[in-house]
BAFI-3210 file (N, C-alpha, C; in Angstrom, 3 decimals, decimal comma, padded with zeros to 6 digits):
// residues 246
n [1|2|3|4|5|6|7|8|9|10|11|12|13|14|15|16|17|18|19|20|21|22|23|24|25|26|27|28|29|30|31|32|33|34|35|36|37|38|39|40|41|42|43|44|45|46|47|48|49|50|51|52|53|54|55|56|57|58|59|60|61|62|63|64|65|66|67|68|69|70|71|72|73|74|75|76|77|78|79|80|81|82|83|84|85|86|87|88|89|90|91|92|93|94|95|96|97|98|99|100|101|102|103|104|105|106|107|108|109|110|111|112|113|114|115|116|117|118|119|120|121|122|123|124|125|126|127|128|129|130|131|132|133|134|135|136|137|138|139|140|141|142|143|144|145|146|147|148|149|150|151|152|153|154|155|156|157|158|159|160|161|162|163|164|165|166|167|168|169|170|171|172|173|174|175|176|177|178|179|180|181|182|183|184|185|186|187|188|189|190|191|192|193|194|195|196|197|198|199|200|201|202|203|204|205|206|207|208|209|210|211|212|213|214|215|216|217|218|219|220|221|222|223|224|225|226|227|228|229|230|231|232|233|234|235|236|237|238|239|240|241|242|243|244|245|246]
n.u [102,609|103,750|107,232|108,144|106,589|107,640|110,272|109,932|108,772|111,222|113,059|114,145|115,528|117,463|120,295|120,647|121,926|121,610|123,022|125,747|127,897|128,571|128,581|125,668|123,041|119,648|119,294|120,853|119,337|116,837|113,859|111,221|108,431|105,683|103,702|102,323|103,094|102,465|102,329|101,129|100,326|099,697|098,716|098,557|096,425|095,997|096,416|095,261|093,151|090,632|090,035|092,354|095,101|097,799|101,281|104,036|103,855|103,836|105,153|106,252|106,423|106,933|108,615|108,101|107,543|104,712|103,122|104,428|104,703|104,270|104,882|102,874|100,821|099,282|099,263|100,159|101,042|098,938|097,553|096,674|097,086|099,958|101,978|104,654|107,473|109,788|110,754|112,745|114,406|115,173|116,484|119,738|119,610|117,173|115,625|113,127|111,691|109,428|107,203|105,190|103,208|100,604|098,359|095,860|093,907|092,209|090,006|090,973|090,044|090,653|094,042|094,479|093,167|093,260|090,950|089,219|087,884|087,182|085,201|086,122|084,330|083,628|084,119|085,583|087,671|089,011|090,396|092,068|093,704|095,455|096,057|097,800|099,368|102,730|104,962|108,297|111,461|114,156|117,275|119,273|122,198|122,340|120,742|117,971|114,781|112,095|109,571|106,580|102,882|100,114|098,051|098,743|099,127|097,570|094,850|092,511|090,843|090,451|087,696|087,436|085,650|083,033|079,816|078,496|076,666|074,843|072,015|068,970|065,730|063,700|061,036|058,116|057,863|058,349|060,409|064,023|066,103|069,408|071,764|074,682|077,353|080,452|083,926|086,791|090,380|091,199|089,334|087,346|088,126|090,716|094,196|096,889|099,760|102,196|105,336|108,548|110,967|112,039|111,234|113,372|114,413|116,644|118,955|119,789|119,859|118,913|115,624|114,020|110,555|108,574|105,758|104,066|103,256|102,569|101,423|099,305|096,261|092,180|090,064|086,953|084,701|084,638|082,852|082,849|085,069|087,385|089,715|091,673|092,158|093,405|095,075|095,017|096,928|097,875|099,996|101,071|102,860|103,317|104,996|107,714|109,093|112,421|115,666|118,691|121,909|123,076]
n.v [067,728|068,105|067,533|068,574|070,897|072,564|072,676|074,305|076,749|077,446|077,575|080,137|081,565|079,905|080,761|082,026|083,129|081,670|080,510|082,388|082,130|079,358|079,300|078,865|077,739|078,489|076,489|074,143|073,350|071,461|070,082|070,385|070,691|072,109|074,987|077,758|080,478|082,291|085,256|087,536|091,162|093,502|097,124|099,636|102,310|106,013|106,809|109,097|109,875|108,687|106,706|107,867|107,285|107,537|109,023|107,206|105,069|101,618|097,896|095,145|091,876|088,294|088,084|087,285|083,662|080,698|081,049|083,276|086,705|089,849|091,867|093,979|092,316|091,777|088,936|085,642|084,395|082,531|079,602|080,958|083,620|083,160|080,655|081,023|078,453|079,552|081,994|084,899|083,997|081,223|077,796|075,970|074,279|074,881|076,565|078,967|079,819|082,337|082,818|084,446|087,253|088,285|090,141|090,349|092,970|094,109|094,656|095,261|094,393|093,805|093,346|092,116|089,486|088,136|087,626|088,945|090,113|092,433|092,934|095,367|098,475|099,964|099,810|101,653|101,938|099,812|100,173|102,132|101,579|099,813|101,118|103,371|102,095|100,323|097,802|096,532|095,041|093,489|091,950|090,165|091,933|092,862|092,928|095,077|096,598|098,236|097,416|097,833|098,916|097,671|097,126|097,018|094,345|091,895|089,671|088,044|085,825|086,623|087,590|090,595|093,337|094,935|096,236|096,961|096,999|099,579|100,423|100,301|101,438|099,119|100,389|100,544|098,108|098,664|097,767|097,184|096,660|094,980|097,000|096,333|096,314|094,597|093,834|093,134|092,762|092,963|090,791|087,882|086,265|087,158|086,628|085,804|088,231|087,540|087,404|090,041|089,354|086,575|086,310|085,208|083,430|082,576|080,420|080,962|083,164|087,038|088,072|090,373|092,163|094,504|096,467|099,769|102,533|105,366|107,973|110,223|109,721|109,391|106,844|106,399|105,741|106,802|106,047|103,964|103,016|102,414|104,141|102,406|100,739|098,476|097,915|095,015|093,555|090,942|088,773|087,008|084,096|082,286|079,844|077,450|074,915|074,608|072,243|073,032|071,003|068,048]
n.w [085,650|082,577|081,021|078,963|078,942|081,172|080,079|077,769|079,106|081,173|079,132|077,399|079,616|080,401|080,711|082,763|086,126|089,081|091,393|092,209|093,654|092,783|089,978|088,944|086,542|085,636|083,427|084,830|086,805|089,025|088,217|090,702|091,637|090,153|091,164|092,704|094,817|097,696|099,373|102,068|102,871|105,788|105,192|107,164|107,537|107,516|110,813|111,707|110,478|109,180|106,127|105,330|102,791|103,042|101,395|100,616|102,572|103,658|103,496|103,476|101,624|101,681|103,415|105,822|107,361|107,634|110,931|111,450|113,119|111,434|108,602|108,570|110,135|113,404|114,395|114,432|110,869|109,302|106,771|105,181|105,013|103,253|101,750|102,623|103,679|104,302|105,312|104,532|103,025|100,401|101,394|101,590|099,091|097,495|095,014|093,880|090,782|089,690|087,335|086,532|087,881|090,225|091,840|094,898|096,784|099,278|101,973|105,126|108,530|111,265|112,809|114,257|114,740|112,148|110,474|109,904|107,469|104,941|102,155|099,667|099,487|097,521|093,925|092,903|095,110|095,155|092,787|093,125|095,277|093,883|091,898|093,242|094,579|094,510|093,236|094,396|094,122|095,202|095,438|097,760|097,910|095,095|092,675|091,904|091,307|090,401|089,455|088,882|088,759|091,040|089,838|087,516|087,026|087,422|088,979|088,644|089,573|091,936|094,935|095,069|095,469|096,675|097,588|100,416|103,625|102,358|100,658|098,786|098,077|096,970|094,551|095,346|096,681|099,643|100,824|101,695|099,197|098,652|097,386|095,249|094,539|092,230|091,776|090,452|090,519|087,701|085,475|085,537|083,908|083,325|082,845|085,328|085,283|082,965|083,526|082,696|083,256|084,952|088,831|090,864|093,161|095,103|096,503|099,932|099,762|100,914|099,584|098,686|098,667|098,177|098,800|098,214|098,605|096,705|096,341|098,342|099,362|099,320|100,106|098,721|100,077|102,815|105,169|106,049|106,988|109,673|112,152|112,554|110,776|107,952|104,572|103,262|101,169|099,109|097,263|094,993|093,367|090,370|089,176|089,010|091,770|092,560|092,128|093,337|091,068|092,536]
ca.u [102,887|104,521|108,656|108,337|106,201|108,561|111,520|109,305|108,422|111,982|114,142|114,372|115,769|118,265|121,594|120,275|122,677|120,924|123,458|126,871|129,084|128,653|127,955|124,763|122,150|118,450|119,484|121,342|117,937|115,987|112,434|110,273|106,466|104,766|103,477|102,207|103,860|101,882|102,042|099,937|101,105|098,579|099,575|097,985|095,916|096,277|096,236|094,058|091,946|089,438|090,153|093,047|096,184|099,443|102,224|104,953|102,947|104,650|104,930|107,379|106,055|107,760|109,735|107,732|106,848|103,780|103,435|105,379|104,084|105,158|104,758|101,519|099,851|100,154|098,759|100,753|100,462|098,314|098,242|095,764|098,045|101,310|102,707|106,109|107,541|111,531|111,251|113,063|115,263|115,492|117,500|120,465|119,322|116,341|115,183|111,503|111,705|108,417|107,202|103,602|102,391|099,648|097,732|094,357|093,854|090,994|089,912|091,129|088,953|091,323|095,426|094,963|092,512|093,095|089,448|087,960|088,068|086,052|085,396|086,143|082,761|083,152|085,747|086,882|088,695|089,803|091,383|092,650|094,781|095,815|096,822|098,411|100,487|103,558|106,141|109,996|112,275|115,508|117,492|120,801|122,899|122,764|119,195|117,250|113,970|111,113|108,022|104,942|101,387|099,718|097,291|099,492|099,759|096,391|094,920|091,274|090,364|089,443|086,476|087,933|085,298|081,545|079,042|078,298|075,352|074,112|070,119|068,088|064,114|062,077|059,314|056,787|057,951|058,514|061,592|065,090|067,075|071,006|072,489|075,943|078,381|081,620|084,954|088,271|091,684|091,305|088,343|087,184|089,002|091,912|094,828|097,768|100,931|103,654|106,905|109,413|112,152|111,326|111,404|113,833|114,637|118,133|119,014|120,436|120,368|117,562|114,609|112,988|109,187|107,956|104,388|105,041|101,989|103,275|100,648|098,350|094,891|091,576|089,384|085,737|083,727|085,625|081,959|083,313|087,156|088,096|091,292|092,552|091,753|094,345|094,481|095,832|098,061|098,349|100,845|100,740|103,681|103,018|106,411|108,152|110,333|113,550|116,363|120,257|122,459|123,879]
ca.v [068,634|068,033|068,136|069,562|072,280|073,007|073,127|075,433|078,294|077,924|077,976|081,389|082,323|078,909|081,111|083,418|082,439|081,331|080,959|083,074|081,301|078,100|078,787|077,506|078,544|078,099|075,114|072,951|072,868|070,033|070,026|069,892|071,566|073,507|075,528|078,787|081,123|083,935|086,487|089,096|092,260|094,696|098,525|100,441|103,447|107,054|106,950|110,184|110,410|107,464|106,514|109,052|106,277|108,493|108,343|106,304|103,867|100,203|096,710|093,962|090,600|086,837|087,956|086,450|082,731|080,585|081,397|084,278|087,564|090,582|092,446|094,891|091,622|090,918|087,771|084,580|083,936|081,387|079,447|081,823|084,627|082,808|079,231|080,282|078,375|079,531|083,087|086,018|083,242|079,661|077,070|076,115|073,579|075,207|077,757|079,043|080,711|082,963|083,432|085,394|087,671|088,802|090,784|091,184|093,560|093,621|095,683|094,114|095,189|093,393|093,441|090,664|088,334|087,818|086,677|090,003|090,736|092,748|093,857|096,980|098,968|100,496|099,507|103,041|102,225|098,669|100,872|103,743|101,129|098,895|102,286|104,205|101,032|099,276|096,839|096,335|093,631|093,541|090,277|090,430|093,288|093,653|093,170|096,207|095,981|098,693|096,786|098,801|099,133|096,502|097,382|095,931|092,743|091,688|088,777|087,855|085,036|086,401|088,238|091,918|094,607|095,550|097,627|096,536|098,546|100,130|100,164|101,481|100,859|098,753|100,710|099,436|096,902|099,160|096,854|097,416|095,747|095,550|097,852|095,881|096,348|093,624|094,058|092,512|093,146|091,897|090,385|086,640|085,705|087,777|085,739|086,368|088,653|086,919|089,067|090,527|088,898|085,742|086,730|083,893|083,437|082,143|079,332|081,562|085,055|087,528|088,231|091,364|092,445|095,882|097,206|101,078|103,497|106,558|109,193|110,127|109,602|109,090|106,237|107,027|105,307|106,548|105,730|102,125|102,639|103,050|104,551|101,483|099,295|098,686|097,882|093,838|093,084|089,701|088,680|085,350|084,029|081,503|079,431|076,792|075,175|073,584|072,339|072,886|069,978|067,296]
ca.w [084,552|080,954|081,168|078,564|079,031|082,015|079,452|076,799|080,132|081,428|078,156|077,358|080,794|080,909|080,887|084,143|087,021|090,680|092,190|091,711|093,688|092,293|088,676|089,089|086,025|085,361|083,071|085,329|087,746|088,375|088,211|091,982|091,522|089,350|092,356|093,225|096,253|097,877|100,385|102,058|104,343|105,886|105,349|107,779|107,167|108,115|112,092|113,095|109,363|108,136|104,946|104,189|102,780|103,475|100,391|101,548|103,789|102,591|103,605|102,567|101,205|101,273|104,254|106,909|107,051|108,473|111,956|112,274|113,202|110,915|107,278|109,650|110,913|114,894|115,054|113,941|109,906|108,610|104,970|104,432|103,971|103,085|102,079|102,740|104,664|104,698|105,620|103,219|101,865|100,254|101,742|099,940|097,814|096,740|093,857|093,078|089,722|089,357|085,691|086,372|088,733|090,127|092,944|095,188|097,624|100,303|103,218|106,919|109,755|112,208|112,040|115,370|114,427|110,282|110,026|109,891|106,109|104,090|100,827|099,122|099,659|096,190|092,767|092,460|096,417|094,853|091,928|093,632|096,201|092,985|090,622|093,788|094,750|093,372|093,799|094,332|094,000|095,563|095,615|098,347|097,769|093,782|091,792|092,264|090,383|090,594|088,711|088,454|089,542|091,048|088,921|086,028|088,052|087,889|089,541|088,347|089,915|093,723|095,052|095,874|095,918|096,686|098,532|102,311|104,416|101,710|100,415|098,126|098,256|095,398|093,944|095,677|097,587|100,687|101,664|101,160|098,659|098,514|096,432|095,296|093,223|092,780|091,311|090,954|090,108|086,632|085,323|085,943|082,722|083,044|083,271|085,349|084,130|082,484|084,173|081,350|083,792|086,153|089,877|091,362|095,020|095,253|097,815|101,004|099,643|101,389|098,536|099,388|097,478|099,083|098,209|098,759|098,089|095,677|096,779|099,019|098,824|100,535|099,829|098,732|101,161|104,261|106,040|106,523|107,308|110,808|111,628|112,904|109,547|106,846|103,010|103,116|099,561|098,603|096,279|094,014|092,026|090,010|088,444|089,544|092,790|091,331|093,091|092,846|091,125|093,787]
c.u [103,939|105,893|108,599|107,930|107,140|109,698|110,832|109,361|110,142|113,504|114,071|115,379|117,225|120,137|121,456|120,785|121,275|121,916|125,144|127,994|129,629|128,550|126,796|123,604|120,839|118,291|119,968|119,869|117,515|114,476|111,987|108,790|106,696|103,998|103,283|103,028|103,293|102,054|100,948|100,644|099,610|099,047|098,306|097,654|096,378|095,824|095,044|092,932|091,493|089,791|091,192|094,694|097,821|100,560|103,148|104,362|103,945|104,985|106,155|106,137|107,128|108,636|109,280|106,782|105,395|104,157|104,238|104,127|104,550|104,287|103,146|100,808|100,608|099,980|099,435|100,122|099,937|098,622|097,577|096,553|099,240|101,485|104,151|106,753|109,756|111,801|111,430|114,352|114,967|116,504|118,311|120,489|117,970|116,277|113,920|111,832|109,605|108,231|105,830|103,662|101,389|099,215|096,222|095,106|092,549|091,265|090,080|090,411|089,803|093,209|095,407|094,563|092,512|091,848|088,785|088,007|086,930|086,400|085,609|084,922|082,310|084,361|086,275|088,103|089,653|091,097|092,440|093,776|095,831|097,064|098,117|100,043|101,372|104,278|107,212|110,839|114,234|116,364|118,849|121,579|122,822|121,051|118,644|116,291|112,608|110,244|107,324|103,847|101,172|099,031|097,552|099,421|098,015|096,277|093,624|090,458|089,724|088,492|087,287|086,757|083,684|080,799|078,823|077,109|075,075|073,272|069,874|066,667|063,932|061,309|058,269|056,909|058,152|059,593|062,864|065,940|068,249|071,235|073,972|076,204|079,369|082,420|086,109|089,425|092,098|089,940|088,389|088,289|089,945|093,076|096,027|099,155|101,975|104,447|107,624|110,705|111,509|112,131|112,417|114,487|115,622|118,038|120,385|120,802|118,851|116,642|113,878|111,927|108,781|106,995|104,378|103,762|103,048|102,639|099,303|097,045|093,752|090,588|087,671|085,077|084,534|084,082|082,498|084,662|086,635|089,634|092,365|092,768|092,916|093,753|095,674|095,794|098,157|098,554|101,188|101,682|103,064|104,184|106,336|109,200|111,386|114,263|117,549|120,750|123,153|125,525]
c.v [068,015|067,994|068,892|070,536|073,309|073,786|074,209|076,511|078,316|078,335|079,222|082,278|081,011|079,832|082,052|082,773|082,934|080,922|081,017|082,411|080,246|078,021|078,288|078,634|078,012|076,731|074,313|072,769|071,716|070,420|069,689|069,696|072,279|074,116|077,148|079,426|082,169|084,323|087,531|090,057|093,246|096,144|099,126|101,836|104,924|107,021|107,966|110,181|108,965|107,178|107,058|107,315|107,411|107,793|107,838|105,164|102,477|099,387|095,996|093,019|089,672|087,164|086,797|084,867|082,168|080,456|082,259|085,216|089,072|090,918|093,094|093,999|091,554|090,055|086,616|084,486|082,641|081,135|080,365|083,036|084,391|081,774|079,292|080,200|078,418|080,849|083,802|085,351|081,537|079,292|076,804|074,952|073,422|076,246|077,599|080,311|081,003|083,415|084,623|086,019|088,366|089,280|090,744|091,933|093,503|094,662|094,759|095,236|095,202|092,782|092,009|089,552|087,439|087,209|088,221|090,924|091,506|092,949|095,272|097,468|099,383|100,337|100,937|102,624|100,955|099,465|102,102|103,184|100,617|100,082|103,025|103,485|100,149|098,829|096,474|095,313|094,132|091,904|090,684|091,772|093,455|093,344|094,214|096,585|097,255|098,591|097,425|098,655|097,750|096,427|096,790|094,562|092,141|090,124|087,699|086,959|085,293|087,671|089,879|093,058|093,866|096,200|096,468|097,895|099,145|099,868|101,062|100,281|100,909|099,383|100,014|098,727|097,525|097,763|096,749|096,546|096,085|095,991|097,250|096,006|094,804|094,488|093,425|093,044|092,635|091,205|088,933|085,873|086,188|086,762|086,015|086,830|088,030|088,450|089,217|089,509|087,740|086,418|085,127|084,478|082,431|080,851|080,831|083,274|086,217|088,077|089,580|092,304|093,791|096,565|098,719|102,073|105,004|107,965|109,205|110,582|108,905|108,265|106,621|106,585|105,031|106,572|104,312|102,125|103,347|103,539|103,649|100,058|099,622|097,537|096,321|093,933|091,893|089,640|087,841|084,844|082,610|080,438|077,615|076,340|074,128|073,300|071,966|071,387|069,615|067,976]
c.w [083,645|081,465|080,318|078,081|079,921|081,565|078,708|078,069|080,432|080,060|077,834|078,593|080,982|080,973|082,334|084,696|088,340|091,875|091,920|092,131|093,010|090,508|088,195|087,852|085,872|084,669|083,384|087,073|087,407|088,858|089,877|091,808|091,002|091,127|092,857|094,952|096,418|099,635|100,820|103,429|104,489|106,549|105,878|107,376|107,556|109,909|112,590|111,707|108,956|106,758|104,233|104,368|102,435|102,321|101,424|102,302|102,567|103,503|102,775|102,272|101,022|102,543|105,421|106,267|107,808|109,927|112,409|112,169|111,886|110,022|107,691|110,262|113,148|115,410|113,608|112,265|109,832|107,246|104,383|103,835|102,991|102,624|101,811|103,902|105,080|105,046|104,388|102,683|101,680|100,779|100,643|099,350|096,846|095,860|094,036|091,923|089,389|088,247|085,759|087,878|088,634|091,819|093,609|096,552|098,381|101,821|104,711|107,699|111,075|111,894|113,103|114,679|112,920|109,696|109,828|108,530|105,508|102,896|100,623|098,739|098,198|095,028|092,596|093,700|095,902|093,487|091,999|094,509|094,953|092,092|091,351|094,573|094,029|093,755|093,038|094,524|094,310|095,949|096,309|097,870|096,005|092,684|092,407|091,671|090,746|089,208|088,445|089,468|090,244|090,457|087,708|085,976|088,235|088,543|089,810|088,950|091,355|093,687|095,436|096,129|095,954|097,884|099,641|102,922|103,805|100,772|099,462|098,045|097,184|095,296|094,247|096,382|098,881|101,895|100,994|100,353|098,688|097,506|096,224|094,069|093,520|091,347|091,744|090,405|088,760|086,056|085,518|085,155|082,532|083,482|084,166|084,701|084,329|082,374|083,114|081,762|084,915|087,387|090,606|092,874|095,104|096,186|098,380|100,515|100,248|099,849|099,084|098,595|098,760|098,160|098,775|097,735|097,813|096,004|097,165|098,745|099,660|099,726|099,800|099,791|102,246|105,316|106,766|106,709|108,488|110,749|112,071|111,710|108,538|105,572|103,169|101,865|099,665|097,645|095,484|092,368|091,865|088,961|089,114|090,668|092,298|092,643|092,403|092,386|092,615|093,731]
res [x|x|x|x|x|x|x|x|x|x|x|x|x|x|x|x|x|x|x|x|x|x|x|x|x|x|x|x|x|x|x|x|x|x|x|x|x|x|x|x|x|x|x|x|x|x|x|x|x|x|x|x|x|x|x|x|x|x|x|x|x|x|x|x|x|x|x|x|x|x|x|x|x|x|x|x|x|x|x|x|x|x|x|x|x|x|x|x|x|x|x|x|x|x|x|x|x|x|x|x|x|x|x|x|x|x|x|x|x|x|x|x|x|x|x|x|x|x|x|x|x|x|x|x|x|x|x|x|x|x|x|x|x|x|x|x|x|x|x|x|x|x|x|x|x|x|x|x|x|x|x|x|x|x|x|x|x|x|x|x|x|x|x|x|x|x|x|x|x|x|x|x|x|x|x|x|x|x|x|x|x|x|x|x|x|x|x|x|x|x|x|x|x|x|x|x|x|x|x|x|x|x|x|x|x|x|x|x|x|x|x|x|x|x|x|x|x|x|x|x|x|x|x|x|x|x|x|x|x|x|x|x|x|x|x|x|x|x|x|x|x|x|x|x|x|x]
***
């Protein structure tokens, strides 16, 4: 990548301090990767009802790294959900300043195994998790940040919704064809959202992102939710990782 495309995305933001003790601001960084950072947590459903998603229900993101267990999974992360690999803080001679985000969501079948994904049976359930969910930003004891929808946060590029086990018969053909829908969080071409404020992750201060459902609500096609299935969030910044002067 360009330097100085690097300098064009981060100038605007070059007086933001990273780290307080030291004086340290966005413009005395040095360049690492251009580099995406994502997360995923899986918020568990209503326990005794199928499909019903209970307000309050919520999840962190970025806390846990690869191979840990945590944020509703109980089986070790993979890169699949995650590539971070420092936990709910940078070491201290790193920064990742986040300029875009974005979101998918997706139906888990299994909180053990992380292979047992599905789609969202129908886009009203992909829009109803997206509209009813939002996310918080807390950085060490003093940023305090409540963002918006995820819905705002789109994230166009992955597969999130469509129909599963359900038919309707050809005219004539006396043999069932699939009935599918698809949908995403965004359209193919949607790009992800450029944040009002970049999301930065300090060297040694805890970072904490919490996806936190606002009100309760029952997914249309509670034929296909068990009551043991939850609504996985993945979370996808997209910036750069810098690192403190020597």
């Amino acid at each position: 990548m360009a330097q100085g495309s690097i300098f064009e995305d981060l100038a605007p933001y070059a007086s933001m301090i990273v780290d307080q003790g030291k004086g340290v601001t966005v413009s005395d960084l040095a360049f690492a990767s251009a580099q995406d950072y994502w997360s995923t947590c899986a918020v568990a459903i209503n326990g005794a009802t199928a499909g019903l998603v209970d307000a309050n229900s919520e999840e962190t993101l970025f806390e846990k790294k690869i191979g840990d267990t945590g944020q509703g999974f109980t089986a070790a992360s993979t890169i699949s959900q995650t590539n971070n690999v420092n936990g709910d803080r940078m070491p201290a001679n790193q920064v990742y300043v986040g300029l875009k985000a974005g979101f998918h969501a997706y139906h888990l079948d299994d909180v053990e195994t992380l292979t047992a994904y599905k789609l969202f049976d129908v886009p009203q359930d992909l829009a109803a998790v997206c509209d009813n969910f939002s996310w918080s930003l807390n950085v060490g004891d003093g940023i305090k940040r409540e963002i918006g929808s995820l819905l705002a946060f789109p994230n166009g590029c992955g597969i999130d919704s469509g129909t599963q086990g359900q038919f309707i018969t050809a005219a004539g053909a006396g043999a069932g064809v699939p009935n599918t829908q698809g949908a995403q969080n965004g359209g193919p071409l949607v790009a992800m959202r450029k944040l009002p404020l970049p999301v930065i992750f300090p060297p040694n201060i805890k970072v904490a992102i919490t996806a936190k459902c606002g009100n309760t609500f029952t997914l249309t096609s509670t034929t296909f939710w068990a009551v043991s299935d939850a609504i996985a969030i993945e979370m996808t910044f997209r910036g750069y990782m810098m690192t403190l002067p020597a």
